[in-house]
C-alpha positions as CSV (number, residue, x, y, z in Angstrom):
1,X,-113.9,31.7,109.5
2,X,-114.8,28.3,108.4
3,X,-110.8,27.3,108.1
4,X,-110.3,28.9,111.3
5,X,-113.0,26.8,113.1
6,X,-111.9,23.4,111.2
7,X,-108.3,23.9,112.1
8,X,-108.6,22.5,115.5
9,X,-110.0,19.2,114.2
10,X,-107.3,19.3,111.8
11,X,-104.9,19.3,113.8
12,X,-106.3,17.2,116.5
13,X,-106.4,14.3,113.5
14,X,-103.0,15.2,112.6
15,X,-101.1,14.8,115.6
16,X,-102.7,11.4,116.2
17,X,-101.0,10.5,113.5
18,X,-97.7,11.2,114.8
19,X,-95.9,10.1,118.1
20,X,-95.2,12.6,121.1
21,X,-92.3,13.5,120.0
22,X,-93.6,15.6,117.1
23,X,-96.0,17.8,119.3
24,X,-92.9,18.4,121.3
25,X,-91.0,19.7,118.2
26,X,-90.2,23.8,117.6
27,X,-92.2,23.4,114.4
28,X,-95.4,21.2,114.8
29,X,-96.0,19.3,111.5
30,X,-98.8,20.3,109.6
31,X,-99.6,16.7,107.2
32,X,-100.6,13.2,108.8
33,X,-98.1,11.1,109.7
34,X,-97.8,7.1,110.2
35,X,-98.6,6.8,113.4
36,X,-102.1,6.2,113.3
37,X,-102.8,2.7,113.9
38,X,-100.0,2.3,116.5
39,X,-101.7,5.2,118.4
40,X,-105.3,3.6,117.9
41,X,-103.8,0.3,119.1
42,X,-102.8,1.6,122.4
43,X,-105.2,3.8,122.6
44,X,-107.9,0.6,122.9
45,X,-105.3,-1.0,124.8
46,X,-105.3,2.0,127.8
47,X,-109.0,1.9,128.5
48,X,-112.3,0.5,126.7
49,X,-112.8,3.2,124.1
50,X,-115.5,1.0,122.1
51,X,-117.5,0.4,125.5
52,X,-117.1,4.0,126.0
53,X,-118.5,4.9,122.5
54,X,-121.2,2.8,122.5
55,X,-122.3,4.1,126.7
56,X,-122.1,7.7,125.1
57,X,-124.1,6.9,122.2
58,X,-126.7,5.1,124.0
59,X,-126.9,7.8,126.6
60,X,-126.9,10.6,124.2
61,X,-129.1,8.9,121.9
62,X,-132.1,8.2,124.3
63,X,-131.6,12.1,126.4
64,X,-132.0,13.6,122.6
65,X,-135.5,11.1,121.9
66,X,-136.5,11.9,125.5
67,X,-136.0,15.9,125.1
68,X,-138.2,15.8,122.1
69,X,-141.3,14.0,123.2
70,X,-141.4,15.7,126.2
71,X,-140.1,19.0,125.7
72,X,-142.6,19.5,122.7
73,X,-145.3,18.0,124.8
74,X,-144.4,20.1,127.5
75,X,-144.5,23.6,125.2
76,X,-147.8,22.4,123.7
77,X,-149.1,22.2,126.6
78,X,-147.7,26.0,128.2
79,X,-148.6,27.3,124.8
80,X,-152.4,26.0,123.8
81,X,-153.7,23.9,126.4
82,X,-155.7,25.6,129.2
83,X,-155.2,24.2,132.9
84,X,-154.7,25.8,136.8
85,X,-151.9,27.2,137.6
86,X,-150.6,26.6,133.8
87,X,-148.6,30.1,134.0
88,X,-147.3,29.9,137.8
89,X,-145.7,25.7,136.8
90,X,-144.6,27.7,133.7
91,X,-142.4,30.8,135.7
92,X,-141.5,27.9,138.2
93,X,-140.0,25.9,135.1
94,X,-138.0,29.0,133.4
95,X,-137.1,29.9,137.1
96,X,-135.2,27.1,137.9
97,X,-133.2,28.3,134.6
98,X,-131.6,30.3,136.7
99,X,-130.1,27.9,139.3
100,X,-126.3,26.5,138.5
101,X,-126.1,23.1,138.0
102,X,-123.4,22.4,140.3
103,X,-125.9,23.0,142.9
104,X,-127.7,20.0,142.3
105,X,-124.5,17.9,142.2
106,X,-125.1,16.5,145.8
107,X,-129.0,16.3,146.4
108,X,-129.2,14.6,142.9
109,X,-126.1,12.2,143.7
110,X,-127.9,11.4,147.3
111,X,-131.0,10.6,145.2
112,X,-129.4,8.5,142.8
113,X,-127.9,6.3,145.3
114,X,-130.9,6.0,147.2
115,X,-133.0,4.5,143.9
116,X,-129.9,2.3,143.5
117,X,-128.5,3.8,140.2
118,X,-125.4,4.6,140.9
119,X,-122.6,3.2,138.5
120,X,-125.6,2.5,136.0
121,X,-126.1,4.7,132.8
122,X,-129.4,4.8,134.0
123,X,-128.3,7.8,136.7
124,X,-126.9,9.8,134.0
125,X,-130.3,9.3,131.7
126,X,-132.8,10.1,133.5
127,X,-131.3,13.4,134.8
128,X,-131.2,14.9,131.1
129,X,-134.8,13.4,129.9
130,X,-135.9,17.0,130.1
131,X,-134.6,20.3,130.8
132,X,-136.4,23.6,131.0
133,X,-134.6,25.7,128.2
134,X,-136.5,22.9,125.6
135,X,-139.7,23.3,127.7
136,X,-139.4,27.4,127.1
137,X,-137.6,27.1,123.5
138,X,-140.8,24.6,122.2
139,X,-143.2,26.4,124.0
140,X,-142.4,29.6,122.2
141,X,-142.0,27.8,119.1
142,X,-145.7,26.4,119.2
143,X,-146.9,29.7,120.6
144,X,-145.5,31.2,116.7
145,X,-146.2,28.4,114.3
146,X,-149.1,27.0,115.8
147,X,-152.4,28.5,115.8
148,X,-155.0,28.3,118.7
149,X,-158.1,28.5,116.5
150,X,-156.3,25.2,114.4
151,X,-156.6,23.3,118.0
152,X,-159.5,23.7,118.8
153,X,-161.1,23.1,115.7
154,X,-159.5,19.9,116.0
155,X,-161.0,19.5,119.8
156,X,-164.4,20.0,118.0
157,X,-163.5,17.3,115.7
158,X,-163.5,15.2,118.4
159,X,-159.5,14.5,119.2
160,X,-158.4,14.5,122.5
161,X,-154.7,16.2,123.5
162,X,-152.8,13.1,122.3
163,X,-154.3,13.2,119.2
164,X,-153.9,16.9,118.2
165,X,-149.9,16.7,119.9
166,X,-149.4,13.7,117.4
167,X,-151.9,15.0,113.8
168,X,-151.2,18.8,114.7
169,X,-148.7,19.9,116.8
170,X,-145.5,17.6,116.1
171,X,-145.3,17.9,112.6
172,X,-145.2,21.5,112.1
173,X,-142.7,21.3,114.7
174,X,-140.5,18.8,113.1
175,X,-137.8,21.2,111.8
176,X,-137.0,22.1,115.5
177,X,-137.0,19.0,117.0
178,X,-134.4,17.8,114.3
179,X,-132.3,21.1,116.1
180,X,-133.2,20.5,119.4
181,X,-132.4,17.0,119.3
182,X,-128.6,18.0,117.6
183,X,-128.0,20.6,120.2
184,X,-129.0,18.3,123.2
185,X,-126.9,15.1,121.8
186,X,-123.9,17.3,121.4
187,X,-124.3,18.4,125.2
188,X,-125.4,15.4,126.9
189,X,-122.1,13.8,124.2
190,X,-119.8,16.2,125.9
191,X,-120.9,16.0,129.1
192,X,-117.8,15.4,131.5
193,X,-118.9,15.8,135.4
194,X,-121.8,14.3,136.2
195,X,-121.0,11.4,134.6
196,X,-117.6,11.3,136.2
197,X,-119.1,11.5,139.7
198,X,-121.9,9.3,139.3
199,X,-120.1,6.3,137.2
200,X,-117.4,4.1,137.8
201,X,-114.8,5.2,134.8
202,X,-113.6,1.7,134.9
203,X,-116.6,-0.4,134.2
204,X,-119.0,2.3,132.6
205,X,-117.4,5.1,131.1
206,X,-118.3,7.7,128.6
207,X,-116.3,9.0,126.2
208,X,-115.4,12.1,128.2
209,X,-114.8,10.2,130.9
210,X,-112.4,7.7,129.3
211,X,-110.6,10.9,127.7
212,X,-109.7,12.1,131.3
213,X,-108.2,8.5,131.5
214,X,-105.9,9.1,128.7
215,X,-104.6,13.0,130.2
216,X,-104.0,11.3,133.8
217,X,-100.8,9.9,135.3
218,X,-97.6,12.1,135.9
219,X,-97.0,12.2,132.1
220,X,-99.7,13.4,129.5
221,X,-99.4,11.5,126.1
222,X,-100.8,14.4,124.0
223,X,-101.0,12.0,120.7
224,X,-102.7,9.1,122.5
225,X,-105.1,11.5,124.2
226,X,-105.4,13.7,120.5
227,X,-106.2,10.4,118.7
228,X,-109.1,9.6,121.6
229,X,-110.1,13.3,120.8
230,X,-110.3,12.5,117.5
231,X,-112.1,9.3,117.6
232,X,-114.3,11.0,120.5
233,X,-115.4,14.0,117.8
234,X,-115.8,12.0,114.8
235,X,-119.6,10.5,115.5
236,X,-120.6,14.3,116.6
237,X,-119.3,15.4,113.2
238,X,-120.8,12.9,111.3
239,X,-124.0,13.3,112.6
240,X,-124.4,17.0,112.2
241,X,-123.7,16.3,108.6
242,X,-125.9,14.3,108.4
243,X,-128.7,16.2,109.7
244,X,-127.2,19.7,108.7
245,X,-129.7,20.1,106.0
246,X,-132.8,19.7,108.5
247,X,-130.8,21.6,110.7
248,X,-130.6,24.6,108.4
249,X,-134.4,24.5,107.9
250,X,-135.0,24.4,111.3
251,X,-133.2,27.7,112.4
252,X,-134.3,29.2,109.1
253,X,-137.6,29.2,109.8
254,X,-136.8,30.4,113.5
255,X,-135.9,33.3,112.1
256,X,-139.2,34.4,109.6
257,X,-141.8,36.3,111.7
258,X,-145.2,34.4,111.0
């Protein structure tokens, strides 16, 4: 299973180390070729790949921080803070779970051009600070590993809500922010339509978007758009890496009943 599931970015680096003929071939090859730099070269030269990384990262970067501070805030309070109407905001927030995103498309492009964000990265932020599968994921989350009489002995100690979210709550919940923040960087990373309706792909493009600069025209040049594909997958992959231990540990623990 894992060969199967690394073959695609196998061969995605492979061909991008050949030229378009070899794709085309009755036998694809199978080992890197020479082409790589020459690809890479006009790969750079077709559209602004390095802008495009570093847009993406930013964008993907600040969505991930935002989902965790207020997504955990968010469950903490649902979960252990008492308040009016603290259940009906709470159906009202898994609710709107169940409304496609593609409906928003237009009222949220109508808003966004009435702030003046349009073409900014700020318009494809903002949208993704928060989203209401973290608020129910964290809310459960601190509703199992978080105990109520641990809070408010804490609000007898004196701390106000800030204080017991930042000494109390975060820090057992640590282990699924590091998961929560993967999953969301990896969406907002591959994101493709919003940001394609909302930003101008030649002055500030994602990576997605910059990819469907490399398939368009009447001819599709599969090893300059496999080497973007490559370059495009290679920050996600090094990043899960990086955190995969933390990630482990985080759905490990997801998965032992308290």
């Amino acid at each position: 299973m894992v060969l199967l599931s690394l073959f695609p970015l196998y061969w995605s680096f492979v061909m991008a180390t050949h030229d378009n003929s070899a794709i085309a071939s009755p036998v694809p090859p199978l080992l890197p070729g020479g082409h790589l730099m020459a690809n890479l070269t006009r790969m750079f030269d077709t559209v602004d790949f390095w802008a495009a990384l570093r847009n993406s990262f930013l964008v993907a970067g600040i969505v991930s921080v935002a989902n965790v501070l207020l997504s955990t805030m968010a469950g903490f309070a649902f979960a252990l803070l008492r308040f009016p109407g603290r259940d009906k905001l709470f159906v009202a927030v898994v609710g709107s779970m169940l409304i496609p995103n593609q409906l928003g498309i237009i009222p949220m492009y109508l808003l966004v051009g009435a702030l003046g964000w349009q073409d900014t990265l700020v318009a494809v932020i903002v949208p993704g600070m928060v989203s209401a599968y973290s608020v129910f994921w964290m809310r459960q989350v601190v509703r199992e590993a978080i105990s109520a009489d641990l809070v408010d002995a804490a609000r007898v100690d004196g701390c106000s809500p800030l204080r017991i979210y930042r000494h109390v709550v975060f820090p057992c919940l640590r282990p699924h922010a590091v998961v929560l923040a993967m999953l969301t960087f990896i969406a907002s990373w591959n994101d493709f339509f919003w940001p394609l309706v909302v930003l101008d792909s030649n002055d500030t493009p994602t990576v997605q978007v910059a990819l469907s600069r490399l398939a368009g025209g009447y001819f599709t040049d599969f090893s300059l758009l496999l080497t973007g594909v490559t370059m495009g997958t290679l920050p996600v992959v090094a990043l899960f890496l990086l955190l995969a231990g933390r990630i482990v540990d985080g759905v490990s623990r997801g998965a032992i009943n308290r």
